[in-house]
N, C-alpha and C positions, 0 to 999 in steps of 0.2 A: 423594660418589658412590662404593659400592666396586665396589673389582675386579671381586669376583665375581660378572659379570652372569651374564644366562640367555644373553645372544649367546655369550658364549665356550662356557658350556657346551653349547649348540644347536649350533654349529660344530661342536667336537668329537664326539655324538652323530650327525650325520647325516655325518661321516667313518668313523665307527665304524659304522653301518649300509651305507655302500657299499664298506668293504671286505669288510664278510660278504657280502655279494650276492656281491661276485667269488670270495669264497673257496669258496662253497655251489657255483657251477661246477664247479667240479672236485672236488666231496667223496668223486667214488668211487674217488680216486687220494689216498691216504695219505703225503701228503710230510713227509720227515725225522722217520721212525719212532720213531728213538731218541735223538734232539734231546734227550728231557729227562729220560734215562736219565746224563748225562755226571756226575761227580762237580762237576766248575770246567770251567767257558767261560768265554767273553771277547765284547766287543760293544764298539760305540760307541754312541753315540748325536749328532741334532743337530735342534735346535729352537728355538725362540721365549718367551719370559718376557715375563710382562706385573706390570710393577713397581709398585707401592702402599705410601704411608706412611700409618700411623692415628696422625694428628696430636690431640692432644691440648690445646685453647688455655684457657686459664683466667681472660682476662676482662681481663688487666693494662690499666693506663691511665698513661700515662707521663706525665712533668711536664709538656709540652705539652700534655695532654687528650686526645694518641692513644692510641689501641685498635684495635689490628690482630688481625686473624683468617686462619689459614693454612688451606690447604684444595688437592687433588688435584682439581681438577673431570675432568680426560681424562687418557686413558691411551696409552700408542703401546707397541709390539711391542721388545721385544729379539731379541737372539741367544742362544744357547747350545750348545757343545758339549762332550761329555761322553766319556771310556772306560767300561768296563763290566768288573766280573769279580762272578759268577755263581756261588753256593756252594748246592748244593744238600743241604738238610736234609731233605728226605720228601717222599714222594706230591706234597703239597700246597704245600710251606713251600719258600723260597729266600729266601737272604741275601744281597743286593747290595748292593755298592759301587760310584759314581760319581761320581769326582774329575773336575773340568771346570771350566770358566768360564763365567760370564755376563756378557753386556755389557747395558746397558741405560740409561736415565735416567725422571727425574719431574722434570714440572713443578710448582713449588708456586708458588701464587699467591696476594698478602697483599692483606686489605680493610682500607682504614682505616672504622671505622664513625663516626667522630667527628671526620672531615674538612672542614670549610670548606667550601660550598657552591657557593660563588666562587673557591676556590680555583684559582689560573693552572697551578701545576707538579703536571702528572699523575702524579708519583711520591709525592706526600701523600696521595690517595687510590687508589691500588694498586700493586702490584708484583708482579714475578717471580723466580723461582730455579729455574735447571734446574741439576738435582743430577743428576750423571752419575756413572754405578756400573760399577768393573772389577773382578767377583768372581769370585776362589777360593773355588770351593762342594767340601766331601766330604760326598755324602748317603750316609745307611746308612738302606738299609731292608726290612725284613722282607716278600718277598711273598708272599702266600695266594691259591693257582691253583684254582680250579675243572676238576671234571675235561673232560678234549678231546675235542668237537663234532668229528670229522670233521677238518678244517685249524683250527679258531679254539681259545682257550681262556680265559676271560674273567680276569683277575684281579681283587685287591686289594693294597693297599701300605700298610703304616705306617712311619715312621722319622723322623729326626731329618736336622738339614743343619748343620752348622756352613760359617762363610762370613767370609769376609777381603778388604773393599775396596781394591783396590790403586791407586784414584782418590785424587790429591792438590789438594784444595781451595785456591782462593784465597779471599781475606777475602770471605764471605759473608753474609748476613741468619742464614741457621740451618747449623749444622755437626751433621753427623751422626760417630759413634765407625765405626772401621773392622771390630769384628768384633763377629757375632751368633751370636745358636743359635738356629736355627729347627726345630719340630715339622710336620711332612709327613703327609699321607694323598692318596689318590690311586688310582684305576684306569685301567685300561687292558686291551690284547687280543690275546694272539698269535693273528698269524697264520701259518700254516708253507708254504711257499713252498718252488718244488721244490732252491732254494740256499741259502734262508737264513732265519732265522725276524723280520717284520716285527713290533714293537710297538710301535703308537702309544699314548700315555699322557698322563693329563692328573693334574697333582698341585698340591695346595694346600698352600701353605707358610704359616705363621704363626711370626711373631718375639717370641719371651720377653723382649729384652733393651730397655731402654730408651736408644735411638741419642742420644737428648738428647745435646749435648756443650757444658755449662753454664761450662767453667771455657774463655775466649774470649780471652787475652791476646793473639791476632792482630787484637783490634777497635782495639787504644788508639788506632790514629790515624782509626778510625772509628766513635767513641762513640754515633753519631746511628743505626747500626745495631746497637745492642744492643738494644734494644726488642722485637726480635722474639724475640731468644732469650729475655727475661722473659715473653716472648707466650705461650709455648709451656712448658707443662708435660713433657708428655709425646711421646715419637715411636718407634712400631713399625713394624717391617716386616711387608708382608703380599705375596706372591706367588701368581702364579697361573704355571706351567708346561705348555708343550704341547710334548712330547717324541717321537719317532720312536726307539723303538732297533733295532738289526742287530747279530743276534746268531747 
């Protein structure tokens, strides 16, 4: 099941339609004229992360005859908060930076498909791991404004995220590596407010690195769960973020 449903993005789409309604109220009052005349601002930001791994399994069948298969069926909401500093390049282009944290977890959930039928102990045919994530994220990314509607201005975003799990694992079925690089895209919408300028933003992250963490010397006194890690080829990160910045 990925992340990227149409609910999240329907969500943010009908938040981004009722805050233009409110903003089109007052369009014949021009607030914070020269907001994006500044050379560098500054902002925070604070939001929710919706976490995803693209597990990769490859079929293994261990000396027993099992054959596990890992898999994200649901998702639940994180946290995230963020500072902001804001370089502006042109007309159109701005270059940000946002060092911040995310909290967050996934459940992953293992099937044995070659399980005993009569099998008594319900951990031969399935299990769980919730993998719980404390990231230091620095995203850099370039945004492209469109020009301003009155109070709104719509944007777009590309950049990169590097990120460093500050979560410390005990012996578990799959270990993931503590740091990635993720590639970013994303929009969102100022809107200018008569103190402050509001952007809500919605950005998807996808992870280049593969989290596998194959070398497991914390299993030796639990050999009966290595299986999974030969289960598993491959493991990416994939993110969805919904962002508020004040700026």
């Amino acid at each position: 099941m990925s992340i990227f449903s149409y609910r999240h993005i329907a969500i943010f789409i009908l938040m981004l339609v009722s805050l233009t309604a409110v903003a089109q109220d007052n369009d014949k009052i021009l607030n914070r004229q020269y907001a994006d005349m500044k050379r560098l601002h500054y902002g925070f930001s604070v939001g929710a992360n919706f976490q995803d791994l693209l597990i990769t399994n490859n079929g293994y069948i261990g000396d027993d005859g099992q054959q596990w298969w890992a898999d994200i069926p649901n998702h639940s909401p994180g946290f995230c908060v963020n500072v902001l500093a804001d370089l502006r390049l042109g007309e159109h282009f701005n270059l940000r930076l946002s060092p911040g944290m995310y909290f967050g977890n996934k459940v992953v959930k293992y099937f044995n498909s070659n399980a005993p039928a009569d099998a008594v102990d319900p951990t031969i045919k399935k299990q769980s791991q919730n993998v719980k994530a404390t990231y230091i994220v620095v995203p850099i990314d370039l945004k492209i404004s469109s020009k301003r509607y009155h109070n709104i201005r719509p944007y777009f975003t590309a950049g990169a995220m590097g990120l460093y799990d500050l979560s410390k694992e005990r012996p578990e079925q799959l270990r993931l590596k503590d740091f990635d690089v993720m590639l970013t895209v994303g929009m969102g919408c100022d809107f200018y407010l008569p103190f402050f300028k509001l952007c809500p933003e919605v950005k998807f992250c996808f992870g280049l690195k593969n989290l596998l963490e194959k070398n497991r010397p914390d299993l030796q006194d639990f050999p009966e769960m290595e299986v999974f890690t030969k289960s598993v080829s491959k493991i990416k990160n994939n993110m969805v973020v919904v962002t508020f910045y004040f700026e």
